[in-house]
C-alpha positions in Angstrom: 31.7 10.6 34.4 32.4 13.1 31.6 34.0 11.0 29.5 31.3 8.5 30.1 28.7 10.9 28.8 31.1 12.0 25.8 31.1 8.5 25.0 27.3 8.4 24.8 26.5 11.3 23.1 29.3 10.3 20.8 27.7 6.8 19.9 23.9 8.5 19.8 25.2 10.9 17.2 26.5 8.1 15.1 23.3 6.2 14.9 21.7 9.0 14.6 23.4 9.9 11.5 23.2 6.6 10.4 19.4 6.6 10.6 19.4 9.8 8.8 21.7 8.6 5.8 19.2 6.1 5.8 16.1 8.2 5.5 17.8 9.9 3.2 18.2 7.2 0.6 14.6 6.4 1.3 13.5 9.3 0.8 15.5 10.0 -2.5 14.1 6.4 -3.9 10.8 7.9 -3.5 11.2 10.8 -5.5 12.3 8.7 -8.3 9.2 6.8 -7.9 7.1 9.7 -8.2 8.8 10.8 -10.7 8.3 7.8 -12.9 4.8 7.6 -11.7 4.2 10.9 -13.2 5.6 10.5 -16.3 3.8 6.9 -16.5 0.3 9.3 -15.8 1.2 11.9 -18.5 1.8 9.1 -21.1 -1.6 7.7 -19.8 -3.4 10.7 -20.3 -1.8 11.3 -23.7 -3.4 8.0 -24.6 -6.5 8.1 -23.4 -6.9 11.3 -25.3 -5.5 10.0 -28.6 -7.8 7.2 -28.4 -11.0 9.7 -27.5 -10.3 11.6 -30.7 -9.8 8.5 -32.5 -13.0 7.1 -30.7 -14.6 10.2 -32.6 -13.5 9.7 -35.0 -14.8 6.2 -35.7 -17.9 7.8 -35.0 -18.8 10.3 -37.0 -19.8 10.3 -40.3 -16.8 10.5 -42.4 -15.2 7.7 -40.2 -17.7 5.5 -39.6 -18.2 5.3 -43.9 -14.6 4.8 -44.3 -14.8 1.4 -41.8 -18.0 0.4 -43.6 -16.4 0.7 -46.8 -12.8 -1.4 -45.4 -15.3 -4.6 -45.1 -16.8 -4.4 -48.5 -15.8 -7.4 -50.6 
């Protein structure tokens, strides 16, 4: 009966630990996604703030003249 028992808990610990390896590769694939994910959203944001000031740029008075004057024939 003992040995029965050892057997079980023996076998449960292994697919136990097997689940957990598991997780674990899971769980270190999803750091590297979030990792990537945040460097894709800083490279985002430095964009979309290069093209704001750019966007400004265009707009004000000094820029706006300067497109003007790039169409002139």
């Amino acid at each position: 009966m003992a040995a029965t028992t050892i057997g079980l808990l023996t076998w449960k610990y292994k697919g136990l630990q097997e689940e957990h390896e598991e997780l674990q590769t899971k769980h270190e694939g999803l750091q590297s996604m979030a990792a990537g994910l945040v460097v894709q959203l800083a490279e985002s944001t430095a964009e979309n703030e290069s093209l704001k000031s750019e966007n400004a740029y265009l707009k004000s008075a000094t820029g706006a003249s300067k497109t003007l004057k790039s169409y002139d024939c």
